[in-house]
Residue, then its C-alpha position, 0 to 999 in steps of 0.5 A: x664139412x657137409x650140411x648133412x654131417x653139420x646138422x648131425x654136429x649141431x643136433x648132438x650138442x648137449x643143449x640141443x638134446x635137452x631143448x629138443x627133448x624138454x617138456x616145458x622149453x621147446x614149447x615156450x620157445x615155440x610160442x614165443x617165437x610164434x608170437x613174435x611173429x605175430x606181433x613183428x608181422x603186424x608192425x611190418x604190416x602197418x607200415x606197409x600198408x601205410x606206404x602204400x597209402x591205404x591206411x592210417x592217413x592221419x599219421x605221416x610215414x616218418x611218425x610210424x617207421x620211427x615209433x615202430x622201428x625199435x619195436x621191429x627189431x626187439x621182435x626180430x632179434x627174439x625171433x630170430x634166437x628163437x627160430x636159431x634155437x628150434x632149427x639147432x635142436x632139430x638140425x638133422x630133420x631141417x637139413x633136408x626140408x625144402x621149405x626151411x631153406x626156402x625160409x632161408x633163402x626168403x631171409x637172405x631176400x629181406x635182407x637184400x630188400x632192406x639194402x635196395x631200398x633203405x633211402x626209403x625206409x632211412x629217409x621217411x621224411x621224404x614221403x611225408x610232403x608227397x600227395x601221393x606215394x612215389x612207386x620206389x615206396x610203394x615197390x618196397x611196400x608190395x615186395x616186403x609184403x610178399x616176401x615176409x608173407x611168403x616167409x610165414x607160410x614157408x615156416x607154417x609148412x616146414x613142420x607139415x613136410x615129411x621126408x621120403x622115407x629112403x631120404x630120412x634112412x640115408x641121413x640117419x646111415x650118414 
């Protein structure tokens, strides 16, 4: 089965069509997605920040990966069925944009970071002793930041894209 003809499959499910087309479900959908990220980006961003040792110095990493980490995962979870829940209502027009598989691809690399480097976000006590962060930390840090940064902009751009016009007329013939 093709993406093309999957796409299709997914978009012409019943839910889709009344998601898609609802006046009040796809915008609080979308908003809550967005807020998500919003809030989950700032908790990542705090982290980060702190491994990277230039912000809340009073506070050991331990302290806020462990306070955060629930609250990171709430927020993923939401996000993520929100985002699954836009992507399935409009499979067809993000089938052919290059910024929600980029998104994607972006996501498959978080997830890879979070396997590369769990002995340092799992083992935070660690850190906590050293005098100055050790790079492994602070290379997780820096990454993490650019990939989730880059993953919001992909996002952002993934409504501004437009298909050429013999692109969207082929996927509609198919």
């Amino acid at each position: 089965m093709s993406i093309a003809s999957l796409a299709r499959w997914l978009e012409s499910r019943e839910w889709a069509g009344d998601f898609s087309g609802s006046v009040t479900a796809y915008p609080t959908v979308l908003a809550i997605h967005l807020s998500c990220i919003a809030v989950f980006g700032g908790l990542i961003l705090i982290t980060n920040l702190r491994l990277l040792g230039w912000a809340l110095h009073s506070l050991t990493v331990s302290d806020i990966v462990q306070k955060l980490r629930v609250w990171k995962w709430i927020g993923f979870l939401i996000m993520i069925t929100c985002g699954c829940l836009l992507a399935g209502s409009e499979a067809v027009k993000y089938s052919t944009n290059p910024y929600f598989w980029t998104k994607m691809v972006l996501l498959g690399l978080i997830g890879v970071h979070a396997l590369v480097f769990r002995r340092v976000y799992r083992n935070t006590a660690a850190l906590d002793p050293a005098e100055v962060m050790p790079g492994r930390a602070k290379l997780a840090a820096v990454l993490s930041l650019i990939l989730w940064i880059s993953v919001v902009c992909c996002g952002r751009m993934i409504g501004y894209y437009q298909a050429p016009p013999s692109q969207t007329a082929s996927m509609e013939r198919k």
